[in-house]
Residue frames as a rotation matrix with the C-alpha (Angstrom) as fourth column:
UNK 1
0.868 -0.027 0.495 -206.78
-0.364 -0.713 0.599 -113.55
0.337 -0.700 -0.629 -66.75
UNK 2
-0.062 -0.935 0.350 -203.34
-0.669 -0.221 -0.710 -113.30
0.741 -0.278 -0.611 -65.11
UNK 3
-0.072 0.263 -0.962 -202.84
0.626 0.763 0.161 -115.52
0.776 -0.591 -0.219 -62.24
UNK 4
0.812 0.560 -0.168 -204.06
0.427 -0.372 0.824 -114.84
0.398 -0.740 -0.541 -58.92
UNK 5
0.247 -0.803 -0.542 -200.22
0.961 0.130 0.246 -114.22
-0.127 -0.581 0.804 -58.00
UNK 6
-0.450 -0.346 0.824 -200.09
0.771 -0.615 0.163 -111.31
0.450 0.709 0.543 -60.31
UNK 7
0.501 0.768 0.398 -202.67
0.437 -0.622 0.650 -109.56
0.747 -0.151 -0.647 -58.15
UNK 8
-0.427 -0.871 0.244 -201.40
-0.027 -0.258 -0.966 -107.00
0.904 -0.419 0.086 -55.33
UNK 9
0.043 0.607 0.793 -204.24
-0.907 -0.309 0.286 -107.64
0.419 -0.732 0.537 -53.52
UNK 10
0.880 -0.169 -0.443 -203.27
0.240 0.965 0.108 -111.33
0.409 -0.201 0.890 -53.31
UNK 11
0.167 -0.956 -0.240 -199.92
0.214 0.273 -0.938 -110.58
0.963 0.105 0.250 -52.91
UNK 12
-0.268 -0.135 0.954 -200.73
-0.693 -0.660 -0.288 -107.53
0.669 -0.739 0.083 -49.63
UNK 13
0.563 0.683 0.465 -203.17
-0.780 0.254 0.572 -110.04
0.272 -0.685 0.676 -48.34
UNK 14
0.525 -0.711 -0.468 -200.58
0.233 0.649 -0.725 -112.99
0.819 0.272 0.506 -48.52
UNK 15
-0.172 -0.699 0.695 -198.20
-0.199 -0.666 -0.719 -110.47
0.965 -0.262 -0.024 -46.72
UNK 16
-0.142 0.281 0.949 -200.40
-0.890 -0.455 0.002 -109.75
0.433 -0.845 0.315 -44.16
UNK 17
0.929 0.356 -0.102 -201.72
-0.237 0.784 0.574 -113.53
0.284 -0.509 0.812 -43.07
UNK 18
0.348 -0.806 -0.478 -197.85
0.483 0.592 -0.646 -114.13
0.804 -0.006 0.595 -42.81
UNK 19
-0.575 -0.636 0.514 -197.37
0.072 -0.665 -0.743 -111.39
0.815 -0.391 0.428 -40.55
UNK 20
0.228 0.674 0.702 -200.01
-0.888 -0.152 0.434 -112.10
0.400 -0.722 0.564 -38.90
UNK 21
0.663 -0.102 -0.742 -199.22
-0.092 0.972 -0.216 -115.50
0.743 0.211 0.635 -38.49
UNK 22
-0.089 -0.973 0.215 -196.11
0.288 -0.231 -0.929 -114.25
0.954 -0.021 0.300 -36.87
UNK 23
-0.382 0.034 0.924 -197.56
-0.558 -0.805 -0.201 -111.83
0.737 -0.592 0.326 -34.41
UNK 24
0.684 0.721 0.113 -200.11
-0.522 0.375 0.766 -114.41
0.510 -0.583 0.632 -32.97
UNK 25
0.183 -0.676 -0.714 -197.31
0.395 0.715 -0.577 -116.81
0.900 -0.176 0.398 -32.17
UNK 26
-0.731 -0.587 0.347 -196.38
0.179 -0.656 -0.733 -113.87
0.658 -0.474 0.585 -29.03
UNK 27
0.068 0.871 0.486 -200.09
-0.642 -0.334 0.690 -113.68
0.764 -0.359 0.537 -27.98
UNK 28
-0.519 -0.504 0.690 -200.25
-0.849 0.399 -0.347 -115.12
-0.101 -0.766 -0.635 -24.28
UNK 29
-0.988 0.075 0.134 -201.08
0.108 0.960 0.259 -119.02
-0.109 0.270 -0.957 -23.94
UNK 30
-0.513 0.850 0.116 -205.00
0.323 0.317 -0.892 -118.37
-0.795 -0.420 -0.438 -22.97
UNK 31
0.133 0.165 -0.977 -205.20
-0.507 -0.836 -0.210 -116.79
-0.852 0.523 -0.028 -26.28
UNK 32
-0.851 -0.516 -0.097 -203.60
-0.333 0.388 0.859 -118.82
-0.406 0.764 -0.502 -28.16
UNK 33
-0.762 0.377 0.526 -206.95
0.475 0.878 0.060 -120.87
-0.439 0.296 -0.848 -28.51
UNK 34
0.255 0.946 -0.202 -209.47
0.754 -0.325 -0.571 -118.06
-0.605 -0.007 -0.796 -28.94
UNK 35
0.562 0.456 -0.691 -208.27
0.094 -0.864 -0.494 -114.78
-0.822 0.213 -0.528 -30.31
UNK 36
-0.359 -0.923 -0.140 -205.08
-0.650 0.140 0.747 -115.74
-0.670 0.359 -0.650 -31.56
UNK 37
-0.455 0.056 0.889 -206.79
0.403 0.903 0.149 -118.48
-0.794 0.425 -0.433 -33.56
UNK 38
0.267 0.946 -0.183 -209.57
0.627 -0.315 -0.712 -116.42
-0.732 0.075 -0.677 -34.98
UNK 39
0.205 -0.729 -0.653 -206.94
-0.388 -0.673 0.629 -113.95
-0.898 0.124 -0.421 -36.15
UNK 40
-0.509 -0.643 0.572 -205.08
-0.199 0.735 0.648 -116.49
-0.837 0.216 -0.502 -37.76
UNK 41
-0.106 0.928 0.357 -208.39
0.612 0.343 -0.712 -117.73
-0.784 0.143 -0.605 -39.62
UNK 42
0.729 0.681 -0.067 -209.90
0.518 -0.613 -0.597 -114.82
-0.447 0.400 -0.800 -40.74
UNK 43
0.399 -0.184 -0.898 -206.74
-0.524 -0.850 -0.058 -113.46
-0.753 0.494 -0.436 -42.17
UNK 44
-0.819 -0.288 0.496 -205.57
0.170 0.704 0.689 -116.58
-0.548 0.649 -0.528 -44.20
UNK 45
-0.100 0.759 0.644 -209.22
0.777 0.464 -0.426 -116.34
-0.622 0.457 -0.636 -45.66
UNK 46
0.352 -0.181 -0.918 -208.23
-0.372 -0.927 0.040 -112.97
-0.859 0.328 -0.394 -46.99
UNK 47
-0.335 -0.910 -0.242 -205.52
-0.744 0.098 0.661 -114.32
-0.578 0.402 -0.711 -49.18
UNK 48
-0.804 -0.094 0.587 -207.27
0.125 0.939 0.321 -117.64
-0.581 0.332 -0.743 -49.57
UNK 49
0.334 0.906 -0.262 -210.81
0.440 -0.395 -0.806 -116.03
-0.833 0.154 -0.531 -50.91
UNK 50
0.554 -0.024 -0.832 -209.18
-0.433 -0.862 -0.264 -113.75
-0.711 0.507 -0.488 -52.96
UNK 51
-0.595 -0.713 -0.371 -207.00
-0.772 0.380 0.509 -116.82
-0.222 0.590 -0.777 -54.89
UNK 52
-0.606 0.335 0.721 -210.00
0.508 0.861 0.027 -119.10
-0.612 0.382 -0.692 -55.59
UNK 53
0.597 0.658 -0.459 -212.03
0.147 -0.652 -0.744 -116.22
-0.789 0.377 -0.486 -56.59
UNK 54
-0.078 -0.420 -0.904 -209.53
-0.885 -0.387 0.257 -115.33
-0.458 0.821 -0.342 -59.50
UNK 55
-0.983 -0.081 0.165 -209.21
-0.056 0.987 0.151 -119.25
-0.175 0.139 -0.975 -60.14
UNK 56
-0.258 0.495 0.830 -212.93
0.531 0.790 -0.306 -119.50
-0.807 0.361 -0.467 -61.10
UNK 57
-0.178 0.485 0.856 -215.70
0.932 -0.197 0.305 -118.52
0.317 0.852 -0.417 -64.42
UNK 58
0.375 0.761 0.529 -216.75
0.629 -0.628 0.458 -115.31
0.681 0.160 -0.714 -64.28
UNK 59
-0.579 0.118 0.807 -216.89
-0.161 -0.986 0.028 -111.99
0.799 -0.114 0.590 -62.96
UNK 60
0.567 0.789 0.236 -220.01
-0.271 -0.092 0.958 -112.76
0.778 -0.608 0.162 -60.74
UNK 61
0.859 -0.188 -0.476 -217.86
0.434 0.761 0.482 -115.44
0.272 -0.621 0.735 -58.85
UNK 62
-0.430 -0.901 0.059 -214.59
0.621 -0.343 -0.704 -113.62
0.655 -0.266 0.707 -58.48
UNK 63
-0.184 0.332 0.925 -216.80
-0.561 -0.808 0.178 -110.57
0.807 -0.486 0.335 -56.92
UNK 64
0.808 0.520 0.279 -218.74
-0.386 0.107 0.916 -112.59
0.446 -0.848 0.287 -54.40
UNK 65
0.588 -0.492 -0.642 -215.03
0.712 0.692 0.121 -114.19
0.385 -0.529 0.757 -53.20
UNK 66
-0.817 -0.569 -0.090 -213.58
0.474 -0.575 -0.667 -110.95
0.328 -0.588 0.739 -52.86
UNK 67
-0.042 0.456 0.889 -216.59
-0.593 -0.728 0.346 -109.35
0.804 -0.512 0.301 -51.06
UNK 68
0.812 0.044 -0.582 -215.73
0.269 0.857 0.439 -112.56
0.518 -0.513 0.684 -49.00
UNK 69
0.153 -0.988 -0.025 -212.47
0.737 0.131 -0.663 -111.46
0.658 0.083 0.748 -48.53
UNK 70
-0.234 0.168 0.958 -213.63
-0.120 -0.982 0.143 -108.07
0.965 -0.082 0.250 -47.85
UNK 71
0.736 0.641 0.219 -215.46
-0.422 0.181 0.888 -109.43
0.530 -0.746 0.403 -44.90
UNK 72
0.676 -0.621 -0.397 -212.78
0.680 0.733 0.012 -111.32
0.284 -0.278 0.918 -43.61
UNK 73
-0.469 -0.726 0.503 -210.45
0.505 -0.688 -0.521 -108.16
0.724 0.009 0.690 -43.74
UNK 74
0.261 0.699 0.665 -212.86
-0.473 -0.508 0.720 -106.48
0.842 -0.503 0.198 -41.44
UNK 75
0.960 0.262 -0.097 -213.05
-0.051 0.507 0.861 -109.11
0.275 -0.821 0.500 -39.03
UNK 76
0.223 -0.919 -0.326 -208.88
0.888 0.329 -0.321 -109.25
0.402 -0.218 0.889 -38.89
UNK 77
-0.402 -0.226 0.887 -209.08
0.180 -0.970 -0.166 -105.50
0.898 0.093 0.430 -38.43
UNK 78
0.650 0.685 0.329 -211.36
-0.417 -0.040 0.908 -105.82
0.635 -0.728 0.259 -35.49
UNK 79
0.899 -0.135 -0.416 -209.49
0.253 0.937 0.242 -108.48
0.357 -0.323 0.877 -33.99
UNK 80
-0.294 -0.942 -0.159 -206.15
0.896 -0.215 -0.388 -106.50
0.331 -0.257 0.908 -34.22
UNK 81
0.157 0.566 0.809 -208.21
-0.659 -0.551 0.513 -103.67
0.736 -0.614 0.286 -32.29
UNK 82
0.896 0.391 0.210 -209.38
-0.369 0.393 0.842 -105.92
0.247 -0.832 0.496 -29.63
UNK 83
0.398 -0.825 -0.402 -205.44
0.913 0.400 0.082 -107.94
0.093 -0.399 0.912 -29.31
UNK 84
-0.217 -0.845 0.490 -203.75
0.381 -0.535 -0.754 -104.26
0.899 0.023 0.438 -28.95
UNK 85
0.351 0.745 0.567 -206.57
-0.424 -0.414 0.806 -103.23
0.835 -0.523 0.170 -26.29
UNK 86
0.932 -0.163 -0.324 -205.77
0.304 0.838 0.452 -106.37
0.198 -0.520 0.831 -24.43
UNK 87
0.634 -0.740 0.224 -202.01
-0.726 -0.471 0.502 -105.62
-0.266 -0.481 -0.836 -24.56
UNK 88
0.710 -0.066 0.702 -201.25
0.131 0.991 -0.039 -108.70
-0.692 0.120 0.712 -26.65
UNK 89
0.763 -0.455 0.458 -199.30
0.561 0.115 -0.820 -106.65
0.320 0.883 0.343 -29.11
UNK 90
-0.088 -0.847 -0.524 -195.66
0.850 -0.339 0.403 -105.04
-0.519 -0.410 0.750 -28.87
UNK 91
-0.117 0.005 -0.993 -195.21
-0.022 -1.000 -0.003 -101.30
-0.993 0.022 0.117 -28.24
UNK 92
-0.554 -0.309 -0.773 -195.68
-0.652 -0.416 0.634 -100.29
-0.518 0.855 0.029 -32.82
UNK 93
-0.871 -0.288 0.398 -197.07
-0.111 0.905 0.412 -103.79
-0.479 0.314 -0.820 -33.66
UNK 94
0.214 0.955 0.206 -200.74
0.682 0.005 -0.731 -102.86
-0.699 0.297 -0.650 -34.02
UNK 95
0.339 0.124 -0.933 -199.79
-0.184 -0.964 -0.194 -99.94
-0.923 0.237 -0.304 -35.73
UNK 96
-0.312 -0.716 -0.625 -198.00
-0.801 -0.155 0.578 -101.61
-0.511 0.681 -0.525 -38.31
UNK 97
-0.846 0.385 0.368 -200.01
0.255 0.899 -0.356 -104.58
-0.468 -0.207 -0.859 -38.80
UNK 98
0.076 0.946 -0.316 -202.78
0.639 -0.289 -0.712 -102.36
-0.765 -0.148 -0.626 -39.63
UNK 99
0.194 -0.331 -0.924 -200.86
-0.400 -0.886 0.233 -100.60
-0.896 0.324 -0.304 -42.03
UNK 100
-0.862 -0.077 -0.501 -200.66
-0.452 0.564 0.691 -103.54
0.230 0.822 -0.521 -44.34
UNK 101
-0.514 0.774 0.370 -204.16
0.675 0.631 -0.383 -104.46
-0.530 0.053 -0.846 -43.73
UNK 102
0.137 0.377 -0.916 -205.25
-0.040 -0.922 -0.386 -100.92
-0.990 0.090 -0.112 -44.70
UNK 103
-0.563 -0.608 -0.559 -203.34
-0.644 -0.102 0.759 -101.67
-0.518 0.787 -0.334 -47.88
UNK 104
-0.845 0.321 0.429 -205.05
0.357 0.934 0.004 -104.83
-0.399 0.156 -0.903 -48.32
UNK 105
0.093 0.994 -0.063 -208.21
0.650 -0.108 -0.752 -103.49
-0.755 0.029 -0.656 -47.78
UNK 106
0.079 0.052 -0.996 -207.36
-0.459 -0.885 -0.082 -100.46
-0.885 0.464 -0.046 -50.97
UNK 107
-0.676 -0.336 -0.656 -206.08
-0.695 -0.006 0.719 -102.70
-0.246 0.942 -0.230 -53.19
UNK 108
-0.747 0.590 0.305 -208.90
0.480 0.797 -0.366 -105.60
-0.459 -0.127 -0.879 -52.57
UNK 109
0.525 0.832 -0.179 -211.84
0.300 -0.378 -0.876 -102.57
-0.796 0.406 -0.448 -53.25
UNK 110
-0.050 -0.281 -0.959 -209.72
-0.864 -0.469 0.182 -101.39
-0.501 0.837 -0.219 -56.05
UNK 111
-0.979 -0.198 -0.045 -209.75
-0.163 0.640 0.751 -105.14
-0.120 0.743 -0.659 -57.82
UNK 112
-0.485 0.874 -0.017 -213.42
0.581 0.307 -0.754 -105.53
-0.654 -0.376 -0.657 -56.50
UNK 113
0.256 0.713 -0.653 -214.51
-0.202 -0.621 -0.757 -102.15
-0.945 0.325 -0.015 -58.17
UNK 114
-0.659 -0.356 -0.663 -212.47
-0.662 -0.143 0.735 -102.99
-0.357 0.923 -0.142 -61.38
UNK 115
-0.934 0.279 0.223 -214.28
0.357 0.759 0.545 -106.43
-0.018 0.588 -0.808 -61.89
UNK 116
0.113 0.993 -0.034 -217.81
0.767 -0.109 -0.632 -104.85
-0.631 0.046 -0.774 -61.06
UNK 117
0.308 0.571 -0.761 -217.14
-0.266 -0.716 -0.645 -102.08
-0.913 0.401 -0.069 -63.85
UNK 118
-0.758 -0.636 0.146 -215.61
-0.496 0.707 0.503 -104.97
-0.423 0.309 -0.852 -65.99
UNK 119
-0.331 0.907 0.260 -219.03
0.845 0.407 -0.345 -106.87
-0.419 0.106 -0.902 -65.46
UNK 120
-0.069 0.727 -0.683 -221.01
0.514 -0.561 -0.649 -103.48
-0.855 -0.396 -0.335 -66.05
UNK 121
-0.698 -0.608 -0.379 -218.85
-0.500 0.034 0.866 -102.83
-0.514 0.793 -0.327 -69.46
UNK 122
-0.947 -0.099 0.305 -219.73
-0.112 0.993 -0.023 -105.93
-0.300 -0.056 -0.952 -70.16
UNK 123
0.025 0.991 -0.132 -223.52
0.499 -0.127 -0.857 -105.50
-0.866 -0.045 -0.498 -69.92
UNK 124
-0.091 -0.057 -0.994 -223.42
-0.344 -0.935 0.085 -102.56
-0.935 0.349 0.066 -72.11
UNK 125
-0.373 -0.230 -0.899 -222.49
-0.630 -0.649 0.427 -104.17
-0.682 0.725 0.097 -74.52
């Protein structure tokens, strides 16, 4: 297999923890420790889930790191819900933010479904 770089779901998710990264940095101080952190977290584990998972044996193991990932993407979505509510983001910022998680999240179930009809192939024969 290619390296994990080669993936675009590595590459969106990458994207996005950087931009996120970015955004939290603006979030007000009392934040900084709680949502802003969480954020932070849960979208690095996108990226970071989704580059050990290519990096081990098997099919089985890549899946469960990106349905890891998956989960993680969820929770960053939520989060950038709850920091626009709040008023933590600038006038466009959720909107766009979300627009490269959305991505994430298409091209993550698109590698996710390839390896599980890879694995299923696989069986068959």
């Amino acid at each position: 297999m290619a390296s994990y770089r080669d993936l675009r779901a590595w590459q969106h998710a990458k994207r996005l923890s950087v931009e996120i990264g970015k955004a939290v940095q603006h979030f007000p101080e009392e934040e900084r420790l709680a949502l802003a952190e969480q954020l932070r977290r849960a979208a690095y584990s996108v990226a970071l889930n989704i580059a050990e998972g290519a990096s081990r044996r098997g099919s089985k193991e890549f899946r469960r790191f990106l349905d890891t990932a998956r989960g993680s993407l969820s929770e960053v979505q939520t989060a950038l819900e709850i920091a626009d509510e709040m008023g933590y983001l600038p006038e466009g910022e959720y909107e766009r933010l979300d627009a490269i998680a959305t991505e994430t999240a298409k091209t993550t179930w698109g590698l996710l479904r390839k390896i599980t009809d890879s694995m299923k192939r696989s069986s068959i024969s």
